[in-house]
C-alpha positions as CSV (number, residue, x, y, z in Angstrom):
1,X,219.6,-123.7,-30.6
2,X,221.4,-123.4,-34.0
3,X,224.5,-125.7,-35.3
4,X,227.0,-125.0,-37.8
5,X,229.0,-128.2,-39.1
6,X,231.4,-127.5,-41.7
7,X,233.4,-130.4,-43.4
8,X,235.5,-130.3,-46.3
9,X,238.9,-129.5,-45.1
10,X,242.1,-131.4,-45.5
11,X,245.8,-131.5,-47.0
12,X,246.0,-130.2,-50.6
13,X,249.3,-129.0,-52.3
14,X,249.7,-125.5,-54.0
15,X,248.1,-124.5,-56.6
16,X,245.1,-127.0,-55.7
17,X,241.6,-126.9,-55.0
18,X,239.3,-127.3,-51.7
19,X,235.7,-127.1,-51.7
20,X,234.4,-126.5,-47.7
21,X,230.6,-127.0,-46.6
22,X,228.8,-126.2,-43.9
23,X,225.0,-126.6,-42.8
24,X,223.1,-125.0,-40.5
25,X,220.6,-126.6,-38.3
26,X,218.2,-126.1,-35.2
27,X,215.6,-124.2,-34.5
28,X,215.5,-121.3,-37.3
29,X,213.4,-118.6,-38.9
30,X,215.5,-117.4,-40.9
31,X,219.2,-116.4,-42.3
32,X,220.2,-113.2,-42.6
33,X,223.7,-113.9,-44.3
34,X,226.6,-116.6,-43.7
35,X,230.2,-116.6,-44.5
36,X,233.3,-118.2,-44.0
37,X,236.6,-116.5,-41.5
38,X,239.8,-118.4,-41.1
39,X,242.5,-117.8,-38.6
40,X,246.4,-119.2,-38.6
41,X,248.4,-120.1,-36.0
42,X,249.1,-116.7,-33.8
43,X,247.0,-114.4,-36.2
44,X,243.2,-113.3,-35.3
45,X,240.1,-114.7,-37.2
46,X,239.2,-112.8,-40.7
47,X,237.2,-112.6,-43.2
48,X,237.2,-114.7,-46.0
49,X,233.8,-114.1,-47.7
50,X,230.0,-113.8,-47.2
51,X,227.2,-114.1,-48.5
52,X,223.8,-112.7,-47.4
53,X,220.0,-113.7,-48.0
54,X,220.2,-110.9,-51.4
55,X,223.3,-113.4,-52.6
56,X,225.1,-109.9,-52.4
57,X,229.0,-111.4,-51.8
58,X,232.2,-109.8,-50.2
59,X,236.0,-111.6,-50.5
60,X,239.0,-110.4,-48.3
61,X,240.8,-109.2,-51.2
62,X,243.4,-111.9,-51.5
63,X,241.0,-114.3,-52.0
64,X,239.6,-112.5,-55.1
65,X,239.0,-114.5,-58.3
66,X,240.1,-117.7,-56.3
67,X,237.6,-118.3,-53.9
68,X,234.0,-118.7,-54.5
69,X,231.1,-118.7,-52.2
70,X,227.4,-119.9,-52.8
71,X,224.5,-120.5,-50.8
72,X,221.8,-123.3,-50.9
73,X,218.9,-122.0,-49.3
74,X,216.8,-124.8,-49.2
75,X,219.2,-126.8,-47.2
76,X,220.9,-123.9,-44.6
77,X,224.3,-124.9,-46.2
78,X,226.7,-122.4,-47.7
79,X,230.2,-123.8,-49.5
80,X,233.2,-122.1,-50.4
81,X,235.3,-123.1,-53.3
82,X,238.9,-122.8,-53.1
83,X,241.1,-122.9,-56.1
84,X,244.9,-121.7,-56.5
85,X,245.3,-122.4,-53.2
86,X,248.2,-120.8,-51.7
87,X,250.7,-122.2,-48.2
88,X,249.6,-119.1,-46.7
89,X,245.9,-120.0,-47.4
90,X,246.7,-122.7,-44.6
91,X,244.8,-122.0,-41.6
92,X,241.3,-123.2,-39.7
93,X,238.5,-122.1,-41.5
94,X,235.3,-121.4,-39.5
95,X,231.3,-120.9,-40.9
96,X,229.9,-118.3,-39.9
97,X,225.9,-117.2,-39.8
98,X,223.0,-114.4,-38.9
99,X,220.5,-116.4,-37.5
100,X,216.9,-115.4,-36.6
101,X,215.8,-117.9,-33.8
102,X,213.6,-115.7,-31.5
103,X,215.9,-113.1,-31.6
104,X,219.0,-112.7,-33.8
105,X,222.1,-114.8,-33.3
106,X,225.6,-114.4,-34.3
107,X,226.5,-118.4,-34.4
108,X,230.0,-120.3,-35.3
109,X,231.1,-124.0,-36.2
110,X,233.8,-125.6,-35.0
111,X,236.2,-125.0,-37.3
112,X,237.8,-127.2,-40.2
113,X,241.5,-127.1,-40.9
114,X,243.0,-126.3,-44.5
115,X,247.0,-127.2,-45.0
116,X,248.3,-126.4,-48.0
117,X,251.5,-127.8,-48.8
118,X,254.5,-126.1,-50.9
C-alpha cells in the first residue's frame, strides 16, 4: 500500500558530504512523521533523525550539528544531509515513516548503503 524508495547513497571519503532522499508513495492520507535509522554490519538499526508533520526534529546525538533533515510535504519525500562524514557513519541507511492509509502504518524502504572511506 505505501513505498518508500530512498536513493542517494554511495562511497564518500571523511570529512565529506552525502545528501540521502527518500519518497513516499501509495495510497496515503496522511504522514504523521518520517525519519531516517541506519544499521552497520552486526549492530541493530538506530536512530538517526526524524522529523514529524509539526517539522519538530530529533538527531542521535552524534549526529548533532552534522546531519540535517528536512521534509517536502508536497512531494512525501524527506532528505537527510550529511556533512563531516565520519568511517563510523558507514552503515545502511533506511527511511522510515508514520503513514495513515486506513489505519496507521509503520512502513520501511529498502535501505541505501553509505561507506565512508578513511
Amino acid at each position: 500500500q505505501v513505498q518508500l524508495v530512498e536513493s542517494g547513497g554511495g562511497l564518500v571519503q571523511a570529512g565529506g558530504s552525502l545528501r540521502l532522499s527518500c519518497v513516499a508513495s501509495g495510497m496515503i492520507t496522511s504522514i504523521n512523521a518520517m525519519g531516517w535509522y541506519r544499521q552497520a554490519p552486526g549492530k541493530q538499526r538506530e536512530l538517526v533523525a526524524r522529523i514529524t508533520s509539526g517539522d519538530t526534529t530529533d538527531y542521535a546525538e552524534p549526529v548533532r550539528g552534522r546531519f540535517t533533515i528536512s521534509r517536502d510535504y508536497a512531494k512525501n519525500t524527506v532528505s537527510l544531509q550529511m556533512n563531516s562524514l565520519k568511517p563510523e557513519n558507514t552503515a545502511v541507511y533506511y527511511c522510515n515513516a508514520i503513514v495513515r492509509v486506513s489505519n496507521i502504518g509503520n512502513y520501511w524502504g529498502q535501505g541505501t548503503q553509505v561507506t565512508v572511506s578513511s
